[in-house]
Jmol script that loads the backbone (N, CA, C; Angstrom):
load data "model"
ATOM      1  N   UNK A   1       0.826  -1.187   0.000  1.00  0.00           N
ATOM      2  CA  UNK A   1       0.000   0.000   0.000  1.00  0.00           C
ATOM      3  C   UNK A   1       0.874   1.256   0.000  1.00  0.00           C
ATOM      4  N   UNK A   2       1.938   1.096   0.587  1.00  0.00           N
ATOM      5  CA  UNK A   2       2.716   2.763   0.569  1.00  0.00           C
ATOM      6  C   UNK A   2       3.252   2.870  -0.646  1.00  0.00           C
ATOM      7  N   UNK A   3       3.554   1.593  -1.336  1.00  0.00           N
ATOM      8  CA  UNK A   3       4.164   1.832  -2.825  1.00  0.00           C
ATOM      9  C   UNK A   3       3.236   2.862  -3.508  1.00  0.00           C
ATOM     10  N   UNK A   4       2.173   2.287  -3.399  1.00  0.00           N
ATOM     11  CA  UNK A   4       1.188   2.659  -4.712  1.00  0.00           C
ATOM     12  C   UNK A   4       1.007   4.432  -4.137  1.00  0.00           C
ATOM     13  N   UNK A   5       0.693   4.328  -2.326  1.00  0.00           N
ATOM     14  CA  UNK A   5       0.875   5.895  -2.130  1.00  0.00           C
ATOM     15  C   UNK A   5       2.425   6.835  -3.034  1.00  0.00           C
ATOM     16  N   UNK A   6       2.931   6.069  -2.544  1.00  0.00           N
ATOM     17  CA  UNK A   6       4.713   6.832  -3.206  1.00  0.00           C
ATOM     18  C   UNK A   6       4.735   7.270  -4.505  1.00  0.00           C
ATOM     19  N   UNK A   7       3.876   6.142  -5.227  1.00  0.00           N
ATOM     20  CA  UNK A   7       3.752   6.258  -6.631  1.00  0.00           C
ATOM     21  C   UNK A   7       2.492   7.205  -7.012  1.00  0.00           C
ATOM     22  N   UNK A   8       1.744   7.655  -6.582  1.00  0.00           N
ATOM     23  CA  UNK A   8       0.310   8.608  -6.513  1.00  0.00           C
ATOM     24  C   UNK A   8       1.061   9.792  -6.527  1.00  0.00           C
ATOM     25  N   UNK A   9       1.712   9.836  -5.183  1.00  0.00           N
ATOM     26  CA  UNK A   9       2.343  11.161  -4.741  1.00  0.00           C
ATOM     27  C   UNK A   9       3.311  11.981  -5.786  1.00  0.00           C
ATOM     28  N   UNK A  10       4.095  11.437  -6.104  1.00  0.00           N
ATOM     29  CA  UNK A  10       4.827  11.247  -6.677  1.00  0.00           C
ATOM     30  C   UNK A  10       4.881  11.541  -8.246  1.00  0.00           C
ATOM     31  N   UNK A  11       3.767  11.104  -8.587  1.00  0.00           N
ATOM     32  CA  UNK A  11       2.763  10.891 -10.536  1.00  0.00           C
ATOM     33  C   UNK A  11       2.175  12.601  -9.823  1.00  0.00           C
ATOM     34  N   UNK A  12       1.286  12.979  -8.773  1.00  0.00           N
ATOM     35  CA  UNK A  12       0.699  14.580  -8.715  1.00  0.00           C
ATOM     36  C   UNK A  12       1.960  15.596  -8.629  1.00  0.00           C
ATOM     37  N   UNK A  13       3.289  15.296  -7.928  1.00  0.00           N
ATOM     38  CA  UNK A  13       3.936  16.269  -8.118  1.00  0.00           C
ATOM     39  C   UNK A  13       5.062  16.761  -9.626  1.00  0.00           C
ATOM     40  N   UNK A  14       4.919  15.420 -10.552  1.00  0.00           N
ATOM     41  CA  UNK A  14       5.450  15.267 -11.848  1.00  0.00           C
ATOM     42  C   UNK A  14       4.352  16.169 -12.426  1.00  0.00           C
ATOM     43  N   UNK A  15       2.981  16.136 -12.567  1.00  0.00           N
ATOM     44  CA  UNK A  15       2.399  16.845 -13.127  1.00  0.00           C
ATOM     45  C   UNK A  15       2.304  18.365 -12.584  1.00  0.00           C
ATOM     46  N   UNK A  16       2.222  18.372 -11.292  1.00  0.00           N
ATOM     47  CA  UNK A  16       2.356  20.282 -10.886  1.00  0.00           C
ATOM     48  C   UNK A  16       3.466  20.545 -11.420  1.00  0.00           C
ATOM     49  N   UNK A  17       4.357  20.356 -11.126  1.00  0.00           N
ATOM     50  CA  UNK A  17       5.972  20.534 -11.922  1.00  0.00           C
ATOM     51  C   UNK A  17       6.050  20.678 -13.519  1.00  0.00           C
ATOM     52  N   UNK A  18       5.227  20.027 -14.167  1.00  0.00           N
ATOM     53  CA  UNK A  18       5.260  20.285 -15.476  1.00  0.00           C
ATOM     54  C   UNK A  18       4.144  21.005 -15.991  1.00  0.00           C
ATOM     55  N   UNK A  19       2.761  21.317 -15.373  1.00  0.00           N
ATOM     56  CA  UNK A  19       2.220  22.437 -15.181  1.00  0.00           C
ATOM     57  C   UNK A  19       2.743  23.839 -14.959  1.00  0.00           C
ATOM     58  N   UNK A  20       3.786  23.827 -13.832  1.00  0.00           N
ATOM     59  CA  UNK A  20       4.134  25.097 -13.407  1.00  0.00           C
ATOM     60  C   UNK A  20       5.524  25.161 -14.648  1.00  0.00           C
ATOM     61  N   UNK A  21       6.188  24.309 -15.055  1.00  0.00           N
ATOM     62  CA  UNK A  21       6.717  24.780 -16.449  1.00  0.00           C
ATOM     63  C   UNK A  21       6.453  25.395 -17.285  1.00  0.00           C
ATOM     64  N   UNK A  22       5.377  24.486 -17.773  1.00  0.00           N
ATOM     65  CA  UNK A  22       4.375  24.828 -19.310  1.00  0.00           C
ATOM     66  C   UNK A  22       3.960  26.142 -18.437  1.00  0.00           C
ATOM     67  N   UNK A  23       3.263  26.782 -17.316  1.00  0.00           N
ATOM     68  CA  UNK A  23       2.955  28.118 -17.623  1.00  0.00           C
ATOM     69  C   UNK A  23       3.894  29.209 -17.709  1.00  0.00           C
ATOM     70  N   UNK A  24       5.201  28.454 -16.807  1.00  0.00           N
ATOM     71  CA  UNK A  24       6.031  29.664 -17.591  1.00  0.00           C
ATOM     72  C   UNK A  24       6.751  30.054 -18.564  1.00  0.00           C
ATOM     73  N   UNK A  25       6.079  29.296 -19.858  1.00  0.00           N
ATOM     74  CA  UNK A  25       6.561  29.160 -21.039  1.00  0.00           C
ATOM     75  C   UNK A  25       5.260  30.482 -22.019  1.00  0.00           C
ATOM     76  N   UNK A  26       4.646  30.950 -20.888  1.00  0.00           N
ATOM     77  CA  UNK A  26       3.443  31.471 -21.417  1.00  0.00           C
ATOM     78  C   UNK A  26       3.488  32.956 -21.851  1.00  0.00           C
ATOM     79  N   UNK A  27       4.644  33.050 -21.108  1.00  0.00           N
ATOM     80  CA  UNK A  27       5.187  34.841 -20.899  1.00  0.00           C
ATOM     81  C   UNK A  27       6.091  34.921 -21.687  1.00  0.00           C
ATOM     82  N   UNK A  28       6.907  34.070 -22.477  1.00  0.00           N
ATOM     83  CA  UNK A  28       7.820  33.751 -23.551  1.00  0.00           C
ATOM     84  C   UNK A  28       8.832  34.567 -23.037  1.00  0.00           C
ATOM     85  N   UNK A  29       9.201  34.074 -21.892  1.00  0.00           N
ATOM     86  CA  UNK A  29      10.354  34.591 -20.910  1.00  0.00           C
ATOM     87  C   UNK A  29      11.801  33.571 -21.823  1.00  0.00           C
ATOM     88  N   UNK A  30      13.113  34.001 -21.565  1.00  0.00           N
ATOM     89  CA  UNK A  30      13.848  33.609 -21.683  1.00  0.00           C
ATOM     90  C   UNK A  30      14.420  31.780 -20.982  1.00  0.00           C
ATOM     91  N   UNK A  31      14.354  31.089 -21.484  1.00  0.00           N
ATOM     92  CA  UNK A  31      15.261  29.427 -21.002  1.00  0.00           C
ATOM     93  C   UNK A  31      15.926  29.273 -20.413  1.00  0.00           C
ATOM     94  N   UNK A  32      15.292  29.161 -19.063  1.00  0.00           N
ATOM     95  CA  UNK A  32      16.189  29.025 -17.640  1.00  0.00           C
ATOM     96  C   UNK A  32      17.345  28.465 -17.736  1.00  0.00           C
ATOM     97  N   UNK A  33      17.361  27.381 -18.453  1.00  0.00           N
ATOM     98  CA  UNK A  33      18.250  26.282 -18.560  1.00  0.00           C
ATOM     99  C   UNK A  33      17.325  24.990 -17.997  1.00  0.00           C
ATOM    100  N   UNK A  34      17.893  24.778 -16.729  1.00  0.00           N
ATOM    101  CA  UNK A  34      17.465  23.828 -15.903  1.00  0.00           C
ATOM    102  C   UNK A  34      16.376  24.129 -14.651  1.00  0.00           C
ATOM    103  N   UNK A  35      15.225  23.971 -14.721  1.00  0.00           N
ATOM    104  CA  UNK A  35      14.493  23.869 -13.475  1.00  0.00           C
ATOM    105  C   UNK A  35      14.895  23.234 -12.241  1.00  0.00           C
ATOM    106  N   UNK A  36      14.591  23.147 -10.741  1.00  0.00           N
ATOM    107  CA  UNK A  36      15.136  22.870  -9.765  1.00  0.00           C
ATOM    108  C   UNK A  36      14.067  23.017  -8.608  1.00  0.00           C
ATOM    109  N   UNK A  37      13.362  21.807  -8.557  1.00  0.00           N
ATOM    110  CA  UNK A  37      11.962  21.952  -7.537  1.00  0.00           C
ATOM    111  C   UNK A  37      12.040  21.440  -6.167  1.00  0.00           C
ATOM    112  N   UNK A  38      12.164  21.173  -5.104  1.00  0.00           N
ATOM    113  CA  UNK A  38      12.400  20.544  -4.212  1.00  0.00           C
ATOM    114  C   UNK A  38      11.591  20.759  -3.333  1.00  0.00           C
ATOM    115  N   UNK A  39      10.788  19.294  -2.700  1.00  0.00           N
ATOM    116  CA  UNK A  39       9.589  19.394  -1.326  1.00  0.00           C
ATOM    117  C   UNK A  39       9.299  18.057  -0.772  1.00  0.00           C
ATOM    118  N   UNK A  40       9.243  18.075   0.392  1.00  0.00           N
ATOM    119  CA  UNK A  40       8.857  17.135   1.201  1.00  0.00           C
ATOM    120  C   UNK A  40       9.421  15.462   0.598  1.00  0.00           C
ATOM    121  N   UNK A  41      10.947  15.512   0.838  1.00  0.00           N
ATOM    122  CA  UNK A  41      11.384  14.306   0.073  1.00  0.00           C
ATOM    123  C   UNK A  41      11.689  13.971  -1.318  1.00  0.00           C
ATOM    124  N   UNK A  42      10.830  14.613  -2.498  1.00  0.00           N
ATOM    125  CA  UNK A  42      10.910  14.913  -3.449  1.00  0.00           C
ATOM    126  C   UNK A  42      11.665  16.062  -4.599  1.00  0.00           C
ATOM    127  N   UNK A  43      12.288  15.198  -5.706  1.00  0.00           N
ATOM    128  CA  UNK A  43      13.009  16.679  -5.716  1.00  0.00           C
ATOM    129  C   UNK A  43      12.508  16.882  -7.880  1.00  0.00           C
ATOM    130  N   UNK A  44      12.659  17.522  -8.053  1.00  0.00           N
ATOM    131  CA  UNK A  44      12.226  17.535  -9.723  1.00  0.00           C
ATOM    132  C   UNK A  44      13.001  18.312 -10.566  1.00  0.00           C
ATOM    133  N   UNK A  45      13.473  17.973 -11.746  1.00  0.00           N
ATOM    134  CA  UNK A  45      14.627  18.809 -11.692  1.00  0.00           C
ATOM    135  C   UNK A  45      13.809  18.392 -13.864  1.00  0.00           C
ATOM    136  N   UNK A  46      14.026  19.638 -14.048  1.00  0.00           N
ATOM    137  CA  UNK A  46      13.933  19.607 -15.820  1.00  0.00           C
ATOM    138  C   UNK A  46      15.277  19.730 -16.602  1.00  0.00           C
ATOM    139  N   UNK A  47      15.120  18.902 -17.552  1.00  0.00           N
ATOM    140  CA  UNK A  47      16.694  19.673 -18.506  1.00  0.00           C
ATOM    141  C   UNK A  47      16.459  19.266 -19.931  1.00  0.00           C
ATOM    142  N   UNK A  48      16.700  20.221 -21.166  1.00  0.00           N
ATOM    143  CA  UNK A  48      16.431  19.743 -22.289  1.00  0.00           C
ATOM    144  C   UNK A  48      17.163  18.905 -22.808  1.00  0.00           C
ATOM    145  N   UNK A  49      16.739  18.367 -23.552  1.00  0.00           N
ATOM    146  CA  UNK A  49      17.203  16.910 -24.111  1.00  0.00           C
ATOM    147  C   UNK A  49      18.217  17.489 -25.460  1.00  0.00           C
ATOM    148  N   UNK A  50      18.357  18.561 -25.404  1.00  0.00           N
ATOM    149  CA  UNK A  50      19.296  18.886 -27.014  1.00  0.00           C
ATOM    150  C   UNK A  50      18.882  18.403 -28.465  1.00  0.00           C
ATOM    151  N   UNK A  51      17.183  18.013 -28.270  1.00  0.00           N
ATOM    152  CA  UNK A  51      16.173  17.928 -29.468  1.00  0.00           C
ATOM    153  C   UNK A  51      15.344  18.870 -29.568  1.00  0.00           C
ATOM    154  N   UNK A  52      14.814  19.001 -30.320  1.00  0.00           N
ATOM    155  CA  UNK A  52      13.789  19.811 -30.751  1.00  0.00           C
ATOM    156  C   UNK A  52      13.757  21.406 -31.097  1.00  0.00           C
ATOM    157  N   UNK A  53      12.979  22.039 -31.756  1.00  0.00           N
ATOM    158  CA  UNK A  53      13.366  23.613 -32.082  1.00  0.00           C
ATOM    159  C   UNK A  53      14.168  24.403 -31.238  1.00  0.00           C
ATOM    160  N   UNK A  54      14.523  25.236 -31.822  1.00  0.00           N
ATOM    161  CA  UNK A  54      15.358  26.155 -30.946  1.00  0.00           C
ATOM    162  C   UNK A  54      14.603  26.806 -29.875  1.00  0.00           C
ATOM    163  N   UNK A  55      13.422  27.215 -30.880  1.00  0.00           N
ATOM    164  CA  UNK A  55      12.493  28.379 -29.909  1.00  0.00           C
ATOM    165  C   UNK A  55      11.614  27.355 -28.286  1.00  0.00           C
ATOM    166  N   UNK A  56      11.594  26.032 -28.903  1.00  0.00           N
ATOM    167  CA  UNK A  56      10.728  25.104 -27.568  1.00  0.00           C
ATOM    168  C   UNK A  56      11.928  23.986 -27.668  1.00  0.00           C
ATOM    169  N   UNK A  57      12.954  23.686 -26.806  1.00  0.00           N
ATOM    170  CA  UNK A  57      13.653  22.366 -26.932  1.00  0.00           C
ATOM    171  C   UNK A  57      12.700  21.178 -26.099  1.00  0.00           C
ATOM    172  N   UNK A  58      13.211  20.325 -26.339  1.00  0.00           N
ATOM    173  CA  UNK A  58      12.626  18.654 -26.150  1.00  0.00           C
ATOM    174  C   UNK A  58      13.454  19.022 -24.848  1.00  0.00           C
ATOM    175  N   UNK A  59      12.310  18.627 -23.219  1.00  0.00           N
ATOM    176  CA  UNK A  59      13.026  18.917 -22.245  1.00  0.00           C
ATOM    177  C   UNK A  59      12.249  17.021 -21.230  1.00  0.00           C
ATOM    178  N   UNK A  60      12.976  16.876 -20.869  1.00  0.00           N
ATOM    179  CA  UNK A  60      13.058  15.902 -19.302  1.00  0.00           C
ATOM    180  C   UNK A  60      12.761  16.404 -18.169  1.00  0.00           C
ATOM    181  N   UNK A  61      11.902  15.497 -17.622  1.00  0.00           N
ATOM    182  CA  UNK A  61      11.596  15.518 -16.170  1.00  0.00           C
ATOM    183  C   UNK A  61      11.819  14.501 -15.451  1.00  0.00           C
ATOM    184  N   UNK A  62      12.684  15.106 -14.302  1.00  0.00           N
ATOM    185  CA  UNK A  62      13.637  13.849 -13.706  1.00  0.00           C
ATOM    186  C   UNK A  62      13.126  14.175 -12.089  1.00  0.00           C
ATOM    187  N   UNK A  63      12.442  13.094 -11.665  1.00  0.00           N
ATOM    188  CA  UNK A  63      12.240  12.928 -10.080  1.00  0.00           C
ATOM    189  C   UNK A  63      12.959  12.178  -9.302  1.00  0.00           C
ATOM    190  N   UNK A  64      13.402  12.845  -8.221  1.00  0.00           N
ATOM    191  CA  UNK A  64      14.077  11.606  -7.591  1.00  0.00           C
ATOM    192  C   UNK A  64      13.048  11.495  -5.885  1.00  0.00           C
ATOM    193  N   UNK A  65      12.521  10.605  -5.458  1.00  0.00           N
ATOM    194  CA  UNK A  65      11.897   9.923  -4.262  1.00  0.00           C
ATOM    195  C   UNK A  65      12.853   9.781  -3.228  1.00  0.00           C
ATOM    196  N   UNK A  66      12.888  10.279  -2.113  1.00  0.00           N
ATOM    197  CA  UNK A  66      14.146  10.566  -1.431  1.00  0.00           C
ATOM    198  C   UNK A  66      13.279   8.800  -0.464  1.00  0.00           C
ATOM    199  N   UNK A  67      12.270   9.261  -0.062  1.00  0.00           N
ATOM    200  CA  UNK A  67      11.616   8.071   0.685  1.00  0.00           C
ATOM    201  C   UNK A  67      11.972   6.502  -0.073  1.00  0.00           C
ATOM    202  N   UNK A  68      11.683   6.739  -1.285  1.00  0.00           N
ATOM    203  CA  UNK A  68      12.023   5.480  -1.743  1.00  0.00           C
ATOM    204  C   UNK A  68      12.758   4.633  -2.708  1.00  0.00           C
ATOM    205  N   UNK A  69      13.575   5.595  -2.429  1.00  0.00           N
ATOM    206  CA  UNK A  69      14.900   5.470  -2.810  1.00  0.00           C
ATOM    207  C   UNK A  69      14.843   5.683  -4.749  1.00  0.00           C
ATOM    208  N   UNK A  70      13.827   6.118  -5.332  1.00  0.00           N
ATOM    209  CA  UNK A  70      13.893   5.870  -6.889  1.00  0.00           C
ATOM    210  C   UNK A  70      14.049   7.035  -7.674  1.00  0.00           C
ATOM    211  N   UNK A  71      14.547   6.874  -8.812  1.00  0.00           N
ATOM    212  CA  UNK A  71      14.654   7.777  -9.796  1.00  0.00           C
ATOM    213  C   UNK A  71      13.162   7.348 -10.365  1.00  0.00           C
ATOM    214  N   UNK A  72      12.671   8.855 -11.045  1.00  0.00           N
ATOM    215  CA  UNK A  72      11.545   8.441 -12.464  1.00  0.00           C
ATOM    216  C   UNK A  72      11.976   9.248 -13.874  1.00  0.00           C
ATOM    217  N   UNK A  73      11.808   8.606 -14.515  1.00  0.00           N
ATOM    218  CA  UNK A  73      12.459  10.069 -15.774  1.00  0.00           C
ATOM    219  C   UNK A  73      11.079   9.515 -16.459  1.00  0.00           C
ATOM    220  N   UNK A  74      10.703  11.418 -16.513  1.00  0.00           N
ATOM    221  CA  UNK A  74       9.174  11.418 -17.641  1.00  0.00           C
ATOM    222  C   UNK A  74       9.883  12.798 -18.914  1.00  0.00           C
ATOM    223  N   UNK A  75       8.858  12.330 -20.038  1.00  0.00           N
ATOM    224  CA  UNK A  75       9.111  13.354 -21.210  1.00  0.00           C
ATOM    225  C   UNK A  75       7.612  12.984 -21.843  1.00  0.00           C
ATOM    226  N   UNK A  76       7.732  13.711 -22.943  1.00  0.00           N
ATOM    227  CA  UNK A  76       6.402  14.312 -23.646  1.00  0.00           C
ATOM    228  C   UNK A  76       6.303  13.571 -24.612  1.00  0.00           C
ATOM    229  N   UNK A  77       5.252  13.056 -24.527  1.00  0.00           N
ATOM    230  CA  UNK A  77       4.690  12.455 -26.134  1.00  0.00           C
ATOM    231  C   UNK A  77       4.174  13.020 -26.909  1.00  0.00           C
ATOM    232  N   UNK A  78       5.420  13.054 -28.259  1.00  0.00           N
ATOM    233  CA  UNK A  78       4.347  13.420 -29.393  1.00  0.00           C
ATOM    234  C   UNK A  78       3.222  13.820 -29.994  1.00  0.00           C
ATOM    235  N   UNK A  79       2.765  14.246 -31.339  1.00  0.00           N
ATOM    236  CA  UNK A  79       1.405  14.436 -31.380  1.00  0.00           C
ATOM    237  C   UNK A  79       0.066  15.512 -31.534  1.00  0.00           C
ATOM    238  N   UNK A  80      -0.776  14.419 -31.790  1.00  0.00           N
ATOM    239  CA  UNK A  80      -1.518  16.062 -31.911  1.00  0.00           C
ATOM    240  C   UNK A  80      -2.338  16.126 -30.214  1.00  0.00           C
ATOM    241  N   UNK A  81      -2.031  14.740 -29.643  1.00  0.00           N
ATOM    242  CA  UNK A  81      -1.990  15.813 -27.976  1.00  0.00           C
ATOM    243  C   UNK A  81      -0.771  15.097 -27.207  1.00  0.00           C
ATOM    244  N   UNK A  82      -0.311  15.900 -27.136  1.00  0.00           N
ATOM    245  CA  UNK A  82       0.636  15.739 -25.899  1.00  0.00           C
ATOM    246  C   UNK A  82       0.164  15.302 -24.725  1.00  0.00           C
ATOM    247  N   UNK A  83       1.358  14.181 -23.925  1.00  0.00           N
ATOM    248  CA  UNK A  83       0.890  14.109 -22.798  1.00  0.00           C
ATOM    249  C   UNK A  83       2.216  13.704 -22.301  1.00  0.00           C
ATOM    250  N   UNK A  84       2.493  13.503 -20.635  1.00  0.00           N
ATOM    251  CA  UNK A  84       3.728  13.599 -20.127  1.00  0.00           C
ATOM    252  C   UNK A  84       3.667  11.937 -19.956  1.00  0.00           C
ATOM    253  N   UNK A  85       4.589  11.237 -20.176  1.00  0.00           N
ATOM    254  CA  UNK A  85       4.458   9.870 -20.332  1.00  0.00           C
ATOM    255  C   UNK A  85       6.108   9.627 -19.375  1.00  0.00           C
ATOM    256  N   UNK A  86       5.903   8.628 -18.381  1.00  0.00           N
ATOM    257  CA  UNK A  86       7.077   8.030 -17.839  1.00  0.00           C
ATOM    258  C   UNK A  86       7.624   7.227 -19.150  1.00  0.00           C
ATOM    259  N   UNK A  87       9.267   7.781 -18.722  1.00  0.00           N
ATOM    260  CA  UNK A  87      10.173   7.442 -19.722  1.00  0.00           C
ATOM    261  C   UNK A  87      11.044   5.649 -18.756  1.00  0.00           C
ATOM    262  N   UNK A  88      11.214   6.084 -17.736  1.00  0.00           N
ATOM    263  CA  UNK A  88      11.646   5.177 -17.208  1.00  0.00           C
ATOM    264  C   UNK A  88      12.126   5.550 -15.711  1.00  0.00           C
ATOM    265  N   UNK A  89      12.817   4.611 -14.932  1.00  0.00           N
ATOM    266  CA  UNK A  89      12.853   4.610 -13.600  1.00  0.00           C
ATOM    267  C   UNK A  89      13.926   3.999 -13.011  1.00  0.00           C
ATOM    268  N   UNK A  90      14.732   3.948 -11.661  1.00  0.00           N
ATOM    269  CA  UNK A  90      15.372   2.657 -11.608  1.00  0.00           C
ATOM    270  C   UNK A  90      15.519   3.159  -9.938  1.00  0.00           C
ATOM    271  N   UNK A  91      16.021   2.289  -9.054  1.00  0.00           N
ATOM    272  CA  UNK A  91      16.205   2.542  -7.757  1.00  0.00           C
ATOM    273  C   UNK A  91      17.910   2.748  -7.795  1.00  0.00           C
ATOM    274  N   UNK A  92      17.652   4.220  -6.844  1.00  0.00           N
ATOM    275  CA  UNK A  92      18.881   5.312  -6.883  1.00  0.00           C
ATOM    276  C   UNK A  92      19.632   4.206  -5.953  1.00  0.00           C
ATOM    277  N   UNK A  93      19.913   3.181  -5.049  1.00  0.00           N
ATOM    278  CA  UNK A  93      21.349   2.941  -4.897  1.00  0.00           C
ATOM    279  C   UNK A  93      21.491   1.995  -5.965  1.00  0.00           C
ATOM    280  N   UNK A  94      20.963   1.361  -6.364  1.00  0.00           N
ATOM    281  CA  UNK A  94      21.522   0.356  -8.034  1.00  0.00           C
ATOM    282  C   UNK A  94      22.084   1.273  -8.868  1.00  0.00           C
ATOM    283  N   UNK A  95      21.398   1.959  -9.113  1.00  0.00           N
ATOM    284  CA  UNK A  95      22.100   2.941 -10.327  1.00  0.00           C
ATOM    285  C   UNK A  95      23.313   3.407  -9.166  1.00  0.00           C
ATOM    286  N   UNK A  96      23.834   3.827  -7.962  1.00  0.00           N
ATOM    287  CA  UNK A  96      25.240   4.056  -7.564  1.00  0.00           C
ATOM    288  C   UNK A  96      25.975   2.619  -7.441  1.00  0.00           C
ATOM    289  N   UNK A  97      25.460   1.603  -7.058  1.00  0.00           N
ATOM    290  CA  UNK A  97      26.215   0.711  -7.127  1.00  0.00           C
ATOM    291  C   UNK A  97      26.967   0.013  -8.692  1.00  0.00           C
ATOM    292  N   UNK A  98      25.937   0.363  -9.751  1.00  0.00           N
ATOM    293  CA  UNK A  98      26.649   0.247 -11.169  1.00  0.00           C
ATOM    294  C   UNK A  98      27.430   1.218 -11.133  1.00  0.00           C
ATOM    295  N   UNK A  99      27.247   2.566 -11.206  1.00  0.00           N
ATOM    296  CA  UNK A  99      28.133   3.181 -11.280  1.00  0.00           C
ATOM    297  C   UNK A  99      29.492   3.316 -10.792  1.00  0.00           C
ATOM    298  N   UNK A 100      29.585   2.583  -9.606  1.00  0.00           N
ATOM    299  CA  UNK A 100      30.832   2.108  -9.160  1.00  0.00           C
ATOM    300  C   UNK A 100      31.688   0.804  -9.652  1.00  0.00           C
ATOM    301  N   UNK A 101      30.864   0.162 -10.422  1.00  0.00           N
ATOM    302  CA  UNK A 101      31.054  -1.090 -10.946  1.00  0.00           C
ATOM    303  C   UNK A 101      30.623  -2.311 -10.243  1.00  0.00           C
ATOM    304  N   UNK A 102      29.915  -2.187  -9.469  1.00  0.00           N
ATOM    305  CA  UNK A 102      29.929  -3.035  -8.802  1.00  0.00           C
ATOM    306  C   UNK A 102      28.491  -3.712  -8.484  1.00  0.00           C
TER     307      UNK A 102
END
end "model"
wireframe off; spacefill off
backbone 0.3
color backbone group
């Protein structure tokens, strides 16, 4: 049962986060670069992918679950509607323990 909470929680703050993006794309303000969200365990962090037009690049949304230990990486699907689709996931000490080789 706390999974599926972790995973609820978790899926609502991927979408405020990419809500509160997309609106500040509305004022056709200048490209932060990288977004940088952080709350209650959770942290969200955007970065463009080095695809797509100049004027809108192809950008990533990367969560990391401090509670449970996971990465999520979401991006945008295609289309004539868009929608934010999990790209993939993995649990943050595996991904350090590969990274060490080990």
């Amino acid at each position: 049962m706390q999974i599926s909470k972790a995973i609820l929680a978790t899926s609502a703050f991927a979408i405020t986060a990419l809500a509160i993006v997309q609106a500040g794309r509305l004022e056709q303000s200048a490209d932060a670069g990288t977004a940088l969200i952080g709350q209650g365990g959770v942290i969200a962090i955007t970065s463009s992918v080095g695809q797509g037009p100049d004027e809108e690049p192809y950008e990533t949304l990367y969560i990391i679950d401090n509670r449970s230990e996971m990465l999520f990486i979401y991006g945008m699907d295609g289309g004539a509607n868009p929608r934010l689709a999990l790209r993939g996931g993995s649990s943050l000490p595996a991904l350090f323990r590969a990274a060490r080789g080990g």
